[in-house]
C-alpha positions as CSV (number, residue, x, y, z in Angstrom):
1,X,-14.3,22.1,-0.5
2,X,-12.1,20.0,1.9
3,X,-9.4,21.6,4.0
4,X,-6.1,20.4,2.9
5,X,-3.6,19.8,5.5
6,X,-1.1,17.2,4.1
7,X,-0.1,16.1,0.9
8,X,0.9,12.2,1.5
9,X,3.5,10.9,-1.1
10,X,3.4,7.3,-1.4
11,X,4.6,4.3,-3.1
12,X,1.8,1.5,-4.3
13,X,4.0,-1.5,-3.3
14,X,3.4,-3.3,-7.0
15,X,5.1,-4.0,-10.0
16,X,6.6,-1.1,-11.9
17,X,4.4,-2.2,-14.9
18,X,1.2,-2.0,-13.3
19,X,-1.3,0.8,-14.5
20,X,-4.4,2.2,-12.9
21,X,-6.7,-0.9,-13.9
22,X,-4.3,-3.0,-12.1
23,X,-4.5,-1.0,-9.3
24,X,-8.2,-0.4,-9.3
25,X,-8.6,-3.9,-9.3
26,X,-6.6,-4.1,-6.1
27,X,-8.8,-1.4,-4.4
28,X,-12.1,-3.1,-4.9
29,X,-11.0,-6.1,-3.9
30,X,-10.0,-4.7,-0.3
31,X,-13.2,-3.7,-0.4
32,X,-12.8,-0.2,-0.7
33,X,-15.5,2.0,-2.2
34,X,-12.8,4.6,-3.5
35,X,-9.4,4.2,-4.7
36,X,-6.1,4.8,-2.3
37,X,-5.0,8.1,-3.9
38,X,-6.5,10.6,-5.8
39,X,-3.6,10.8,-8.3
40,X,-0.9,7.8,-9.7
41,X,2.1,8.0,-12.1
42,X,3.2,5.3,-14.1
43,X,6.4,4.4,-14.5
44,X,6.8,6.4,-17.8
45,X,6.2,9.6,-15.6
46,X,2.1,9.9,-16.9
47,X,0.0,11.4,-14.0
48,X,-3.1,9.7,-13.9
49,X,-6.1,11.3,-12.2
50,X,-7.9,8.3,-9.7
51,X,-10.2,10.7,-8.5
52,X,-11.8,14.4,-7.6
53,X,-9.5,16.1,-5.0
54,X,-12.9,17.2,-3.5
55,X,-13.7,13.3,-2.5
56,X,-11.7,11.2,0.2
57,X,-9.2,8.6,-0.8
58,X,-8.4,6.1,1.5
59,X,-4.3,6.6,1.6
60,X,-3.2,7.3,5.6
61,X,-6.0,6.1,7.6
62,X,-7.2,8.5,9.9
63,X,-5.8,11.2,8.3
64,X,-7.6,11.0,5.0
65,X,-10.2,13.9,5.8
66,X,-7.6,16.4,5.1
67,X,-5.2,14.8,2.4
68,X,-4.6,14.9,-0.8
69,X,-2.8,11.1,-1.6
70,X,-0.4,10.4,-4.5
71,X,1.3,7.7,-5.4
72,X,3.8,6.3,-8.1
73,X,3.5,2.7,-9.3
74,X,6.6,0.9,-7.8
75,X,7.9,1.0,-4.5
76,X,9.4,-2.7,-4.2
77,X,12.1,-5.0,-5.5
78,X,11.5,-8.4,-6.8
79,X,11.4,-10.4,-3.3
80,X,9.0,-7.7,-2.1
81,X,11.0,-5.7,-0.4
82,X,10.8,-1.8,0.3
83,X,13.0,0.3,-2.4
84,X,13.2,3.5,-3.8
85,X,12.5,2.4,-7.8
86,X,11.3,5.4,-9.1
87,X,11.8,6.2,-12.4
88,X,13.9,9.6,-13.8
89,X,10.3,10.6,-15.3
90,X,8.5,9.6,-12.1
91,X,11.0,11.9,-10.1
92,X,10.2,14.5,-12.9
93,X,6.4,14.0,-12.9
94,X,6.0,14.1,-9.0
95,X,7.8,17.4,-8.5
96,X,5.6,18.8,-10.8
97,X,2.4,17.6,-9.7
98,X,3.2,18.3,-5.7
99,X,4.2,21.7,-7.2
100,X,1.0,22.5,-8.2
101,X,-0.7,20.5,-5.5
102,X,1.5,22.8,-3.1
103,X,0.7,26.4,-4.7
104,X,-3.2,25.0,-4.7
105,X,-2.9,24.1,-0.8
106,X,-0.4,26.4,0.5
107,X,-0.4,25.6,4.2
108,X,-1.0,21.7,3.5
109,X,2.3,19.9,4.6
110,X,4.2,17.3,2.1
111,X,5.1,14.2,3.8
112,X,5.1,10.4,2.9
113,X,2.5,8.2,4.4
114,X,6.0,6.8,6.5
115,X,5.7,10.2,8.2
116,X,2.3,9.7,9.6
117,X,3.9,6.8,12.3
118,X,4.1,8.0,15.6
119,X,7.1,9.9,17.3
120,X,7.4,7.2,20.1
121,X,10.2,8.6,21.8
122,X,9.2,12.2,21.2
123,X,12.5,14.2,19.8
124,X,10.6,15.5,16.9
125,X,11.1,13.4,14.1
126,X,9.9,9.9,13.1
127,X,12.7,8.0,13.4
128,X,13.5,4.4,10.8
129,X,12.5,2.3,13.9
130,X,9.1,4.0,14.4
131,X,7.6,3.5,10.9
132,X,4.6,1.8,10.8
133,X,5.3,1.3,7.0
134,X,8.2,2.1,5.0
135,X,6.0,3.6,2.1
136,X,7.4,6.0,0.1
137,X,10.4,3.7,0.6
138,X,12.3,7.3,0.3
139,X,12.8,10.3,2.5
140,X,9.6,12.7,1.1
141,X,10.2,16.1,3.7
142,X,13.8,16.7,2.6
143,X,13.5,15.9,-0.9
144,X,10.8,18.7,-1.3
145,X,11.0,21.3,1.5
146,X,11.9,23.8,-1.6
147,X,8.2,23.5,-2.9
């Protein structure tokens, strides 16, 4: 078994309606021989298992070793642009699955991919202009520091 050290929330910058073909499809045409996260919920709030939390995803590169990835479909606005869409069973369904990811992986840290960006000016915290991406498109270590 892998040694967990993060749990990476993240959004999958697509339509809202988009399901895990959709989103397979994506993967293998980036080339990549496994999919970005190991688990995905829908916009109705279904968790959707991508693959074994025992295999690598490709979700924070360099980092994907030790993390578990998920993701919920959604994550931009019509023009493209980064915002927090989730849906009321989305928020429900994620709390529930990093939950139970947490009480698996107790010392594993819950972040969004966002958090991964370097601290450039070194105060401790990844400040707006030091994200490499804006993914989760919401703030992840506040929102669950009670799990």
């Amino acid at each position: 078994m892998r040694t967990i050290s993060y749990i990476a929330v993240h959004c999958t910058a697509s339509p809202q309606s988009w399901g895990v073909k959709e989103l397979q499809k994506v993967f293998e045409q980036r080339g990549f021989l496994r999919p970005g996260y190991h688990y995905v919920i829908t916009a109705d709030g279904e968790v959707h298992l991508m693959q074994p939390e025992g295999l690598i995803s490709n979700g924070v590169k360099g980092f994907n070793k030790e993390t578990i990835n998920v993701a919920y479909v959604g994550g931009i606005d019509a023009k493209g642009k980064g915002i927090d869409n989730r849906t009321d069973a989305q928020k429900v369904s994620m709390r529930k699955l990093l939950s139970e990811l947490h009480t698996r992986y107790p010392h594993a840290k819950i972040q969004g991919h966002r958090d991964f960006s370097p601290d450039t000016n070194h105060n401790g915290v990844v400040d707006p202009w030091e994200r490499i991406k804006e993914c989760p498109c919401f703030d992840v270590i506040p929102e669950y520091a009670d799990l």
